[in-house]
C-alpha positions as CSV (number, residue, x, y, z in Angstrom):
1,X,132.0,-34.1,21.0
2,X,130.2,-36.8,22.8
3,X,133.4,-39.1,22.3
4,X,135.5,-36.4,24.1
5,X,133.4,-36.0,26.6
6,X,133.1,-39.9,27.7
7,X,136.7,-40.0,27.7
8,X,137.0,-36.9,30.0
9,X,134.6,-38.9,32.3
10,X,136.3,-41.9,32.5
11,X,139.8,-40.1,33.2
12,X,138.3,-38.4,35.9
13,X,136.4,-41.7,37.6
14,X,140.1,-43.5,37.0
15,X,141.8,-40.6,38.2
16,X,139.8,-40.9,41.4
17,X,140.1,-44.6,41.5
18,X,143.7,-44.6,41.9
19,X,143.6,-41.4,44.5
20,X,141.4,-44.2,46.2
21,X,143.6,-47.0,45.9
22,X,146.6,-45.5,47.8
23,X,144.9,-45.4,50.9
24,X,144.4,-49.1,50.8
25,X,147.3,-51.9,51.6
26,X,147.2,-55.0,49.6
27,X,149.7,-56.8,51.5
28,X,150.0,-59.3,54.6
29,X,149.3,-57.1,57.9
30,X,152.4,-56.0,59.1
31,X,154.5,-53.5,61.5
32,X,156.4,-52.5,58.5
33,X,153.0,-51.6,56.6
34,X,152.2,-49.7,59.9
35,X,155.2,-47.3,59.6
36,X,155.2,-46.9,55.7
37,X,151.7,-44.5,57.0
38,X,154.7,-42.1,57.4
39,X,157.5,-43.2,55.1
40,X,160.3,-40.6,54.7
41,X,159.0,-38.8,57.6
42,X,160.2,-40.7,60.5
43,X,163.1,-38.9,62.8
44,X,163.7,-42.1,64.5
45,X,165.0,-45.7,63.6
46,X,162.3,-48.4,65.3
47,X,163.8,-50.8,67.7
48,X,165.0,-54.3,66.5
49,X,161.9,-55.7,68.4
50,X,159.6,-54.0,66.1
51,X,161.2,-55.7,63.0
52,X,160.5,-53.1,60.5
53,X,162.6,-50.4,58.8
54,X,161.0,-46.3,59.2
55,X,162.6,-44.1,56.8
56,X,164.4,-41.8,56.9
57,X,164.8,-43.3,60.9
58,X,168.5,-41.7,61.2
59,X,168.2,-41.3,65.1
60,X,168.3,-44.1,67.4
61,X,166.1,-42.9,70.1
62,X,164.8,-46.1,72.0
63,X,167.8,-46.9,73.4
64,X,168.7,-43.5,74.0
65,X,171.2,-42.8,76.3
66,X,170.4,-39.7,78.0
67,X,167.1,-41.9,79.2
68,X,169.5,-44.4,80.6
69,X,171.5,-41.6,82.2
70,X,168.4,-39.9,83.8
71,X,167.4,-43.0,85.3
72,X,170.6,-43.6,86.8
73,X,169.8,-40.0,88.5
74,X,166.3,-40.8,89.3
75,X,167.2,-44.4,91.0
76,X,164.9,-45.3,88.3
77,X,161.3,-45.0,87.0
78,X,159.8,-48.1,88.4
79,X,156.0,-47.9,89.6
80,X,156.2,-43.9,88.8
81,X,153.7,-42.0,87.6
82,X,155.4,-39.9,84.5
83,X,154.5,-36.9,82.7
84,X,156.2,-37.1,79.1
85,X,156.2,-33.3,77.0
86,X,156.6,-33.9,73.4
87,X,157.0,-37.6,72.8
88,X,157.6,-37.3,69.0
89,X,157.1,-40.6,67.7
90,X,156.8,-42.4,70.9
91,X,160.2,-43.7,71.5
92,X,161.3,-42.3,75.2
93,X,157.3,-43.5,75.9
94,X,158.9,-46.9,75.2
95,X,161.9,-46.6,77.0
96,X,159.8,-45.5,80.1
97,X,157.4,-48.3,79.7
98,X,160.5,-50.5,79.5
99,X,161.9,-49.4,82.5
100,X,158.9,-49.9,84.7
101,X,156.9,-46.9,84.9
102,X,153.4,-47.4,86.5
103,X,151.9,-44.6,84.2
104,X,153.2,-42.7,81.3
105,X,151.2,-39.8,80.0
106,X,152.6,-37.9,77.0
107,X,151.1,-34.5,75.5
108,X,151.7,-34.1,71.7
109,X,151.1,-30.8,70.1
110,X,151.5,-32.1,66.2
111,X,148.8,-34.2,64.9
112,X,151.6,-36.3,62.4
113,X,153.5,-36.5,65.7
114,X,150.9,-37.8,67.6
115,X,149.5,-40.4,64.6
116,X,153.3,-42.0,64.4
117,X,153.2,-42.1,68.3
118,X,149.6,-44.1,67.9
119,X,151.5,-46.4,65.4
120,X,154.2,-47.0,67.7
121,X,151.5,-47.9,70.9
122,X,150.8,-50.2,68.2
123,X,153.3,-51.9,67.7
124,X,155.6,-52.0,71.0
125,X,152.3,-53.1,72.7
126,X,152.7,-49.4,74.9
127,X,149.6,-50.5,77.1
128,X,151.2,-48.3,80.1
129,X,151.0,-45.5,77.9
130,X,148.4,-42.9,77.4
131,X,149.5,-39.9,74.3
132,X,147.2,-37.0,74.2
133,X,147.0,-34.8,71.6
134,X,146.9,-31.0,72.5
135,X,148.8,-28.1,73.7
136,X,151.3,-29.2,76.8
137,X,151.3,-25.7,78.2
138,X,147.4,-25.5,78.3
139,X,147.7,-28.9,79.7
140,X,149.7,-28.1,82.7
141,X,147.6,-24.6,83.3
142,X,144.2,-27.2,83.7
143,X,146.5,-29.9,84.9
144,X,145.6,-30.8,89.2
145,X,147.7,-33.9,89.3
146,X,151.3,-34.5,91.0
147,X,153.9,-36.4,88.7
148,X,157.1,-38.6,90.3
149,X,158.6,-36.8,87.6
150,X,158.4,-35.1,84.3
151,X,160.2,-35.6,81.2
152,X,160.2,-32.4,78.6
153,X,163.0,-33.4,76.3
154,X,163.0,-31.2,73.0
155,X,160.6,-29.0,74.0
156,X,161.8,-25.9,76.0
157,X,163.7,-24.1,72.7
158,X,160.1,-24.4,70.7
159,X,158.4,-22.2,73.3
160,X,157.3,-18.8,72.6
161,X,157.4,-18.4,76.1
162,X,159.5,-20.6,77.6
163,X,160.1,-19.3,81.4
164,X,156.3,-19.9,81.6
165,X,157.0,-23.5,80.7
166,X,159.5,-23.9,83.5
167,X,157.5,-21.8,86.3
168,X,154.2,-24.4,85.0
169,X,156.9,-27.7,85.4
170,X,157.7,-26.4,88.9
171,X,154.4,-26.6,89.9
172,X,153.7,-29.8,88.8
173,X,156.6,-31.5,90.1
174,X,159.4,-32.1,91.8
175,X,162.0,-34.1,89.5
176,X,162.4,-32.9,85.6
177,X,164.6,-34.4,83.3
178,X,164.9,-32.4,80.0
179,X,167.1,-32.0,77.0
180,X,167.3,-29.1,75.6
181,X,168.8,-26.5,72.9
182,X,170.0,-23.3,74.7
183,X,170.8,-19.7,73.3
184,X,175.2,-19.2,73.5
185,X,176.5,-15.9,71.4
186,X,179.9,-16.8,70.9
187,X,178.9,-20.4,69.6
188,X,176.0,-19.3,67.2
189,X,177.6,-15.9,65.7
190,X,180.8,-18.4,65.3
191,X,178.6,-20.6,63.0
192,X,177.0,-19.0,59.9
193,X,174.4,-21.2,59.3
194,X,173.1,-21.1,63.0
195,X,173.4,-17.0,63.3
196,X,171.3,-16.5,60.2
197,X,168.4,-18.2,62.4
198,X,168.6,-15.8,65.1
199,X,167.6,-12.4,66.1
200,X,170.4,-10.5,68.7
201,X,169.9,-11.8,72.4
202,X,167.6,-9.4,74.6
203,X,167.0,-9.1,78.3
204,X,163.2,-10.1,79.1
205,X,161.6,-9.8,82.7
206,X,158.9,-12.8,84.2
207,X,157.6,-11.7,86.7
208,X,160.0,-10.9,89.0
209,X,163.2,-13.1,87.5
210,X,165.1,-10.9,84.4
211,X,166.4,-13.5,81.6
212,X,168.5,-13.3,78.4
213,X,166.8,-15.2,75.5
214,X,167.1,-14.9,71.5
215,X,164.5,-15.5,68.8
216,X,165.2,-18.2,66.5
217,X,163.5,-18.7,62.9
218,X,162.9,-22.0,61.5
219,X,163.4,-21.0,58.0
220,X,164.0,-24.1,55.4
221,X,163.2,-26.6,58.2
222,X,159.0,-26.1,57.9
223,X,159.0,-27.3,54.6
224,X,159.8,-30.8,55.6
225,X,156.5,-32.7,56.0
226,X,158.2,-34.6,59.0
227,X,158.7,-31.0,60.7
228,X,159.2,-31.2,64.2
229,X,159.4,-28.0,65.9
230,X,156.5,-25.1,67.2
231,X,153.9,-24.2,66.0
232,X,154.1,-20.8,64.8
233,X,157.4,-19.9,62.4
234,X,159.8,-18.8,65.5
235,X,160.4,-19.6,68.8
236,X,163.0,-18.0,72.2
237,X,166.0,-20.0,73.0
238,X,166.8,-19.1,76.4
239,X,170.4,-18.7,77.4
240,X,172.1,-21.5,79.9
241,X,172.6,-19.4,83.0
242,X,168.8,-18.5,82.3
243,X,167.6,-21.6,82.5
244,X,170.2,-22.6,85.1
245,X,169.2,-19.4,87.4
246,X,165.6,-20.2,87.0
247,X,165.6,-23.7,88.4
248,X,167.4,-22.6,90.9
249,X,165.2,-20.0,92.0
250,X,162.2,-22.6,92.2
251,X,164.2,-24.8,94.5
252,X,165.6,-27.3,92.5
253,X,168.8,-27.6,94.6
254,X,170.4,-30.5,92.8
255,X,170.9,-30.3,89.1
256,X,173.1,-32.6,87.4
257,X,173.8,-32.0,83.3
258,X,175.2,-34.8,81.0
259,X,175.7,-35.0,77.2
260,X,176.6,-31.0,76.9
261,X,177.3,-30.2,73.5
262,X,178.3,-26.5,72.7
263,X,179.4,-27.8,69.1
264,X,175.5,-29.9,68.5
265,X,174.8,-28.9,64.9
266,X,171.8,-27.4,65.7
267,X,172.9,-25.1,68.5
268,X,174.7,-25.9,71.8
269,X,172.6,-28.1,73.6
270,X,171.9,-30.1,77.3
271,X,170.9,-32.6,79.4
272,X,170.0,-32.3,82.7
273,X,168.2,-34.1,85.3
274,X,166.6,-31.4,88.6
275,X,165.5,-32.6,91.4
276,X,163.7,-30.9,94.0
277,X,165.1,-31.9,97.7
């Protein structure tokens, strides 16, 4: 009995040893040790700079071209201060940073978001770059300064309320570059996977503007630890004219889009730069 129970008390102290022992690195510091934190979670490959390997990293997001394109549009980002929605894992803060922006603050809603976005401050050396982690729509109801220019890129289509997203952008500046997924019937019912996700389209009224928008289920994609969407288990994808119409109606009177993709895998998709003569 006393045998039995000595043994049960050492498996449970070397049970607790190795639970101990994982949280500790036994090699030579290291970026790569840096983005193992997260390994098999990353959405993005790191840059060649960085010199280390994030798993599984299957988008190349720091040299991302819609960034390029928007700069183009903006005659660039030097000495501005930027507002970044949603930085993910940091790598449009480092394309920003790259191109000369004075200030870059970025709002990140998910906590393992916001951690790999900490790791890559790290190691890019993002010392222009200030990531926050909180709610960006309670941010921009509190929020009293003016931005050069906002970037919300993946954000809009993880709103439960998306047109006040926009209306809140509007107020907060006058330039917006955003990608973003947008509600089309005849693309998603064509698709099977896609039409599973969503409820039928409805007409919504804010305040005075009328909208079309559908509700969209995440389904399979929460169980991934490296989950990148809302917070809450669905979310309204507004239509393009919507979103189109609503800018418009704000004052953005020149709105360029690039990189439309009506066949995107997950649902037809965006790019588009509005500026605010």
């Amino acid at each position: 009995m006393i045998t039995a129970l000595i043994k049960s008390f050492l498996g449970r102290v070397s049970s607790r040893k190795e639970e101990l022992n994982r949280f500790y690195v036994d090699t030579i510091p290291s970026n790569q040790n840096i983005v193992d934190i997260f390994s098999g979670d990353w959405s993005t490959a790191m840059p060649d700079e960085a010199r280390c390997v994030s798993t599984p990293g299957h988008s190349k997001l720091f040299d991302d071209p819609r960034i390029h394109w928007a700069h183009q549009i903006l005659g660039g980002v030097e000495g501005a201060n930027v507002l970044e929605l949603g930085p993910l894992e940091g790598h449009h803060s480092y394309m920003l940073q790259k191109a000369g922006a004075h200030s870059v603050t970025a709002i990140e809603s998910n906590s393992r978001a916001f951690l790999k976005c900490l790791c890559v401050k790290e190691i890019c050396n993002l010392t222009n770059v200030k990531f926050m982690l909180g709610d960006c729509v309670e941010y921009l109801k509190a929020n009293t300064v003016r931005y050069d220019v906002v970037f919300a890129n993946g954000v809009l289509y993880h709103m439960q309320n998306p047109m006040e997203l926009l209306e809140l952008l509007g107020l907060t500046t006058d330039k917006i570059v955003m990608w973003t997924h947008y509600y089309d019937a005849n693309h998603i019912r064509s698709n099977p996977r896609l039409a599973r996700k969503f409820d039928l389209p409805q007409t919504f009224q804010y305040k005075n503007f009328s909208y079309e928008a559908a509700r969209q289920h995440y389904s399979q994609s929460l169980r991934w630890t490296g989950f990148c969407g809302g917070p809450v288990s669905t979310s309204m994808w507004l239509t393009r004219g919507s979103i189109l119409g609503y800018f418009a109606g704000m004052g953005f009177n020149d709105i360029k889009i690039s990189f439309e993709s009506a066949d995107h895998p997950n649902g037809p998709s965006f790019n588009l730069c509005a500026i605010r003569a």
